[in-house]
C-alpha positions in Angstrom: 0.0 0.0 0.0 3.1 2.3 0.5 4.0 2.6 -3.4 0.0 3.4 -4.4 0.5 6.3 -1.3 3.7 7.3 -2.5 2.4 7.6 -6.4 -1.0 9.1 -5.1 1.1 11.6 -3.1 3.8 12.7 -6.1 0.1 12.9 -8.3 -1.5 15.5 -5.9 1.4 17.1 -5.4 1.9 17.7 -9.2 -1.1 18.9 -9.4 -1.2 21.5 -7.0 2.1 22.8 -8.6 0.0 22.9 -11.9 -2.9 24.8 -10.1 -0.8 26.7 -8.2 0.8 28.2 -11.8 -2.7 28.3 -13.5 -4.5 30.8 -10.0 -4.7 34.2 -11.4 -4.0 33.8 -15.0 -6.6 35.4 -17.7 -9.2 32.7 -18.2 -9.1 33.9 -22.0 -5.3 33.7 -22.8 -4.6 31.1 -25.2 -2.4 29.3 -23.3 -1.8 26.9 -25.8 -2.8 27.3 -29.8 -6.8 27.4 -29.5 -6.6 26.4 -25.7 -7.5 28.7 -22.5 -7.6 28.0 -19.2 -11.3 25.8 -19.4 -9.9 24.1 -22.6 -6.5 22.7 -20.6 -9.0 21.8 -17.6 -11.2 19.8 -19.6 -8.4 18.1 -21.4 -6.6 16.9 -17.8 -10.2 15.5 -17.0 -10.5 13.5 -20.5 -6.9 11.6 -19.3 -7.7 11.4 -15.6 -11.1 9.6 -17.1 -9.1 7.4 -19.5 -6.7 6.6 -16.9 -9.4 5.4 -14.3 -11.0 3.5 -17.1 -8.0 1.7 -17.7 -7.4 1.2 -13.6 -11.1 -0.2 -13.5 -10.7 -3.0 -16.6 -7.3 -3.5 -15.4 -9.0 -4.5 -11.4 -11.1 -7.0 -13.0 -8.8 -8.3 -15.7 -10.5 -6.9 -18.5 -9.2 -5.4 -21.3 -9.7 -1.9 -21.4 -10.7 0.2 -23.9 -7.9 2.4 -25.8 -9.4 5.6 -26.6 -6.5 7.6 -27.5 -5.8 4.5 -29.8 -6.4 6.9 -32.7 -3.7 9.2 -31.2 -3.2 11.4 -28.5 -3.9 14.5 -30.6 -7.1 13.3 -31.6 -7.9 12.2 -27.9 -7.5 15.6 -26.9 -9.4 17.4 -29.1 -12.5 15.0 -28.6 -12.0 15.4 -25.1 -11.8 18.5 -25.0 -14.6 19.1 -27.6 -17.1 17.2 -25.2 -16.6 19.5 -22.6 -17.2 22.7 -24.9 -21.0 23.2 -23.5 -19.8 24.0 -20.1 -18.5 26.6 -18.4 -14.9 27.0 -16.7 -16.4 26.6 -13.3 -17.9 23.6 -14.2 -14.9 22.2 -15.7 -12.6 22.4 -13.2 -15.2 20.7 -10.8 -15.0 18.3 -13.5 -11.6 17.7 -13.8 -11.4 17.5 -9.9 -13.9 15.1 -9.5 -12.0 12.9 -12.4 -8.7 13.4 -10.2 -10.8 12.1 -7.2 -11.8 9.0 -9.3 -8.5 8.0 -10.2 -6.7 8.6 -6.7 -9.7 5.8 -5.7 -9.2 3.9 -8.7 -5.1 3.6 -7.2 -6.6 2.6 -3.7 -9.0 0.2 -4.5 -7.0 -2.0 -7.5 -6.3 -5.2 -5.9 -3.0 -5.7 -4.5 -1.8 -8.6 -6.8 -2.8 -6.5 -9.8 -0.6 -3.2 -8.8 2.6 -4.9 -10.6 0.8 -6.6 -13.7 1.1 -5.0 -16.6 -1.8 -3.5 -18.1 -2.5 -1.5 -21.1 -2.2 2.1 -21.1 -5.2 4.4 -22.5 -3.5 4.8 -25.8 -2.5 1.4 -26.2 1.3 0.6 -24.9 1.5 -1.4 -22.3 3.7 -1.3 -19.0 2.7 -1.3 -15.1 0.3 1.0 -13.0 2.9 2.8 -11.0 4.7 3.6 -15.2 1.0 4.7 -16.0 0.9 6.9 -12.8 4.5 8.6 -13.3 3.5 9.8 -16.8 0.6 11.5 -15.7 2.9 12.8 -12.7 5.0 14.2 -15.4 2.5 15.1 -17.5 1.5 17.9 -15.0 4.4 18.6 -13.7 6.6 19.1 -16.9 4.7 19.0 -19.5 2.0 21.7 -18.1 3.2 23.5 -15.1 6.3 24.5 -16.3 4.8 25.3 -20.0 2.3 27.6 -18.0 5.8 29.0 -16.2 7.3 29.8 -19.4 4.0 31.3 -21.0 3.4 33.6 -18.1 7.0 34.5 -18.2 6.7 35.5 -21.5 3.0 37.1 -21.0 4.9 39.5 -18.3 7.8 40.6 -20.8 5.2 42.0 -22.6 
């Protein structure tokens, strides 16, 4: 149970640094081409929900879907196009709520299936605690410290 805390812990904690950096900033900057603040919200919820779908199927050996099997461009705009009827507030409640699924997902998947390999939502395969580190980075790396950089630039003028 130490290594799901451990992961569970590194994934909340490179969240809040990804929150932390996106408090304050204009909801309608285009953070990224075509992408504000409810656009980058609604696209952590669509891998938060593909990743607890996989962590579900993967609990009861099942094989889980792959929906960014089409690739992770296209994943993100659909899931990020689904969300388009609601409002920022409403999509970071989202995209919590999703987090709050997968930290539960990590809990509850059975003990001899934390070190199995399983198939990851776009369709390699490794084992949970890979899966987990991705998304750690994912927030960490690949968003937070984009976010850095663009509000770096945003305040050079």
């Amino acid at each position: 149970m130490e290594d799901r805390i451990l992961l569970i812990e590194q994934l909340d904690q490179a969240r809040r640094e990804l929150k932390d950096v996106l408090t304050g900033l204009d909801p309608h900057a285009e953070i990224y081409p075509h992408w504000t603040l409810k656009e980058l919200y609604a696209h952590l919820t669509g891998w938060d929900e593909a990743v607890t779908a996989s962590l579900h199927a993967h609990a009861v050996g099942d094989e889980p879907g792959t929906p960014a099997v089409r690739g992770i461009n296209f994943y993100n705009a659909e899931s990020v196009a689904t969300r388009e009827p609601l409002s920022l507030e409403q999509t970071v409640k989202e995209c919590d709520q999703a987090r709050e699924q997968l930290r539960a997902a990590i809990l509850e998947l059975p003990a001899e299936k934390f070190n199995e390999p399983l198939v990851f939502p776009w369709g390699d395969t490794g084992s949970v605690e890979r899966l987990i580190r991705i998304f750690v980075h994912h927030d960490r790396a690949e968003h937070a410290e984009e976010i850095r950089k663009f509000r770096a630039r945003q305040a050079l003028g």
